[in-house]
C-alpha positions, 0 to 999 in steps of 0.5 A: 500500500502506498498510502496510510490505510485509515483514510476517514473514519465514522463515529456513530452518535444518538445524541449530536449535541452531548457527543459534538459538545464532548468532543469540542471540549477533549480536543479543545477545537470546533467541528464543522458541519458536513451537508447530507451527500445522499439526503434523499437515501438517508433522510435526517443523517447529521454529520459533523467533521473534525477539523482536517487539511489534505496536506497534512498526515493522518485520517480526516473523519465526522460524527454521524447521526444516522437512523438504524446506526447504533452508537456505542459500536467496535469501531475505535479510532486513535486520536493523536495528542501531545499528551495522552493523559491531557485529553484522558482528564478533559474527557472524564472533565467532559462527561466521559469514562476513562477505559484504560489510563496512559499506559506505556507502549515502549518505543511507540510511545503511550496511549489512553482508551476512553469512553465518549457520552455516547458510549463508544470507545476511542484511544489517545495516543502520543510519543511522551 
């Protein structure tokens, strides 16, 4: 493969405003709606993006709102950070649940698995 792997990621929401709110406040930065590209095939889909740049590394993604699509699923994505511990405590802060606290993964550096508002599971990870 040429090119990294993950190249968008999804995570599928109940509750758009608790779970936009939770991840504004862990990440300390403002998500931008997305309009419905197939309205007519998913009437009601709400998707808001993370912040992104094609020229720089790592996976754009949004949460999605969409009927017949549960939140709280196995997807689990790893948000980069410059101290995993930091965005662990905005996330209890935040109304969420710390899975796993900062735990070392030798020359990879560390991460922390958290739990959103939504109950789905994300992993923090940073080199210090």
């Amino acid at each position: 493969m040429k090119n990294n792997p993950i190249g968008w990621f999804e995570i599928y929401v109940q509750d758009m405003r608790r779970a936009k709110a939770f991840y504004e406040a862990v990440f300390q930065g403002s998500l931008t709606e997305l309009k419905n590209p197939a309205s007519s095939d998913m009437p009601g889909m709400e998707m808001w993006a993370f912040p992104s740049s094609m020229e720089s590394y790592g996976a754009p993604g949004a949460l999605v709102r969409m009927s017949g699509c549960p939140s709280g699923g196995s997807t689990l994505v790893y948000f980069s950070c410059e101290d995993c511990a930091i965005e662990a405590a905005r996330a209890v802060a935040s109304g969420g649940k710390i899975f796993k606290d900062k735990l070392g993964i030798g020359e990879y550096g560390f991460i922390a698995l958290v739990e959103d508002t939504e109950g789905n599971m994300i992993g923090l990870h940073s080199l210090r």
